[in-house]
C-alpha positions as a Markdown table, in Angstrom:
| # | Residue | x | y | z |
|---|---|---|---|---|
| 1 | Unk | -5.5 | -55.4 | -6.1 |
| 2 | Unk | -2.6 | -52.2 | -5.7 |
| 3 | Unk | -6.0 | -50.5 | -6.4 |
| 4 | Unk | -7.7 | -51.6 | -3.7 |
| 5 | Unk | -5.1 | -51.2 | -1.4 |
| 6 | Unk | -4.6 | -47.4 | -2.2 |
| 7 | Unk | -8.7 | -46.8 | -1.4 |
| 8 | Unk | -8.6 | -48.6 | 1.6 |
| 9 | Unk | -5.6 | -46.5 | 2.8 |
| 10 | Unk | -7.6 | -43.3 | 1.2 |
| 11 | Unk | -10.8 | -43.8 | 3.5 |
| 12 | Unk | -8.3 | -45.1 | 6.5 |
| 13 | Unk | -6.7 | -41.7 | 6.2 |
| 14 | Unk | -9.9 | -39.8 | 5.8 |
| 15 | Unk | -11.8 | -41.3 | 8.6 |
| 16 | Unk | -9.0 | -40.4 | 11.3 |
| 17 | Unk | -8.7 | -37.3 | 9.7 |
| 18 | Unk | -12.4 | -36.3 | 10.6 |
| 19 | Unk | -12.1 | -38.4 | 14.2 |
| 20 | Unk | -9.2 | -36.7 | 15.0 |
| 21 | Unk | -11.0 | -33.2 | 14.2 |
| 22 | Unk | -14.2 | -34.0 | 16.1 |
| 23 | Unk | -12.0 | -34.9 | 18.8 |
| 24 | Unk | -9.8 | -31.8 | 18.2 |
| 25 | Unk | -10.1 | -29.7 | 21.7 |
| 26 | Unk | -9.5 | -26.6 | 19.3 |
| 27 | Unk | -13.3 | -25.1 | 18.0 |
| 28 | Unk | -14.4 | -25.5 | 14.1 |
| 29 | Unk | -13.1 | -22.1 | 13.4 |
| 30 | Unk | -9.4 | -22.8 | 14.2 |
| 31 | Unk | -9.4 | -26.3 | 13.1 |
| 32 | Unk | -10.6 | -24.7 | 9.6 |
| 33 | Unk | -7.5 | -22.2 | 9.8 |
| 34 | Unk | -5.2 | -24.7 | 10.5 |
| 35 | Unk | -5.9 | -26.7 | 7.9 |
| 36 | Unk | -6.2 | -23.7 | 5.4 |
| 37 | Unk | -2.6 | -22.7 | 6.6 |
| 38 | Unk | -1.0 | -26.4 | 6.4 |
| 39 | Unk | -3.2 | -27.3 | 3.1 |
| 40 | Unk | -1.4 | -24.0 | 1.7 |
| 41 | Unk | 1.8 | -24.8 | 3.0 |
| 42 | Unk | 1.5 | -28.5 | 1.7 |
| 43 | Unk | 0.3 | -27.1 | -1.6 |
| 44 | Unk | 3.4 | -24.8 | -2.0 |
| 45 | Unk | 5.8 | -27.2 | -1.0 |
| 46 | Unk | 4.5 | -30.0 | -3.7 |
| 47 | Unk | 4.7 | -27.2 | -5.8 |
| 48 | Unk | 8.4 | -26.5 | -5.9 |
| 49 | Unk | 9.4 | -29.4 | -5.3 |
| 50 | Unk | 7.5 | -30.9 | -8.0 |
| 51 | Unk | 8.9 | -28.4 | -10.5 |
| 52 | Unk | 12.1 | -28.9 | -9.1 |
| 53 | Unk | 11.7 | -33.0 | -9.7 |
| 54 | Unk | 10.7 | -32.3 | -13.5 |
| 55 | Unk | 13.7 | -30.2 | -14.1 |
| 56 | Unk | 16.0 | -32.8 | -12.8 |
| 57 | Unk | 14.1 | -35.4 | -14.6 |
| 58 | Unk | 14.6 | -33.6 | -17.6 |
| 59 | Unk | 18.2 | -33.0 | -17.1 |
| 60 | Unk | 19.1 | -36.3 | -16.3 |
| 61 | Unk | 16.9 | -37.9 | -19.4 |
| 62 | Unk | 18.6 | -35.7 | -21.7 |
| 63 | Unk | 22.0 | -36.7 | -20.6 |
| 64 | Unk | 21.1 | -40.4 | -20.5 |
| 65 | Unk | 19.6 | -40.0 | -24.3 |
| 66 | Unk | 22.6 | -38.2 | -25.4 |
| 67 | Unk | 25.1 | -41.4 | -23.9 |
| 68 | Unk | 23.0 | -43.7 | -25.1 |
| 69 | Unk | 23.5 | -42.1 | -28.9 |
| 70 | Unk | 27.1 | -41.8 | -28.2 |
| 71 | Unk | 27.1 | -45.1 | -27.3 |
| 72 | Unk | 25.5 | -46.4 | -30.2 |
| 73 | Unk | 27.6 | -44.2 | -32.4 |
| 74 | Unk | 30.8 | -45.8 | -30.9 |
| 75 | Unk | 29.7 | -49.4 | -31.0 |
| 76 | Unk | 27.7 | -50.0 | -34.0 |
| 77 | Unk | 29.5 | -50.0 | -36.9 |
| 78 | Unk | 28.6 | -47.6 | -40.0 |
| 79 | Unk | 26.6 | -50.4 | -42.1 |
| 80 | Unk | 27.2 | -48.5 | -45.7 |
| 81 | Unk | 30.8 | -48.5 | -44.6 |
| 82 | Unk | 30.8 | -51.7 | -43.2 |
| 83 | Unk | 28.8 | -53.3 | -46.4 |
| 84 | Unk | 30.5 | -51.1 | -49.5 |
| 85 | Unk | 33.0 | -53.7 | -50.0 |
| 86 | Unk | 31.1 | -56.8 | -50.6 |
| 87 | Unk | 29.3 | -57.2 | -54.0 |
| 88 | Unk | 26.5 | -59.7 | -54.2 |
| 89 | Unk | 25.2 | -61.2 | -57.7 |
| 90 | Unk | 21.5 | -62.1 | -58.2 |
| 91 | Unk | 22.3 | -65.3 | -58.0 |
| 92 | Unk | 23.5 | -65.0 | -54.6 |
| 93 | Unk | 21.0 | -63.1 | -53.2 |
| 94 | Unk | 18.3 | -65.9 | -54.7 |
| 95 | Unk | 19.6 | -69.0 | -53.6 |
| 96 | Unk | 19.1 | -68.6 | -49.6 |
C-alpha cells in the first residue's frame, strides 16, 4: 500500500515537472541550465546536510548506548556477587 502511494506521488511529481517545463516561457536551453544549477545546488545541500545528520546520529547513539550500559551497570545486580553466598546440594537442584 505505502508503496503504492510513494509511485503514484513519484509520476504525480514527474508529470508536472515536464508540464510545467513544456509550458515554461523560458527556451530548452535555459530550462536545461536551471535545472543543472538547482539539481547541483539540491545535490550539495543533501550532501552536507546528510553528513551532518549521520554525525549527529552517531553522536547521539553513542551517548544513548553508553547510558543505557551505565544504566544496566547501576541496576542489575552483579549475579556472581549476588549468588556466592548461597550453596545448593544435588539434591536440591534435582528435585524442581
Amino acid at each position: 500500500m505505502r508503496t503504492n502511494t510513494i509511485i503514484t506521488g513519484l509520476v504525480a511529481f514527474a508529470s508536472g515537472f515536464v508540464t510545467g517545463l513544456l509550458l515554461s516561457p523560458k527556451n530548452g536551453k535555459e530550462n536545461r541550465k536551471w535545472i543543472s544549477n538547482h539539481t547541483r545546488d539540491t545535490k550539495n545541500w543533501i550532501e552536507d546536510h546528510g553528513h551532518k545528520l549521520f554525525e549527529e546520529s552517531e553522536k547521539r547513539i553513542d551517548r544513548l548506548s553508553k547510558g543505557l550500559k551505565n544504566t544496566v551497570k547501576e541496576n542489575v545486580p552483579d549475579l556472581y556477587r549476588a549468588t556466592e553466598s548461597l550453596h545448593f546440594s544435588d539434591t536440591e537442584s534435582h528435585d524442581s
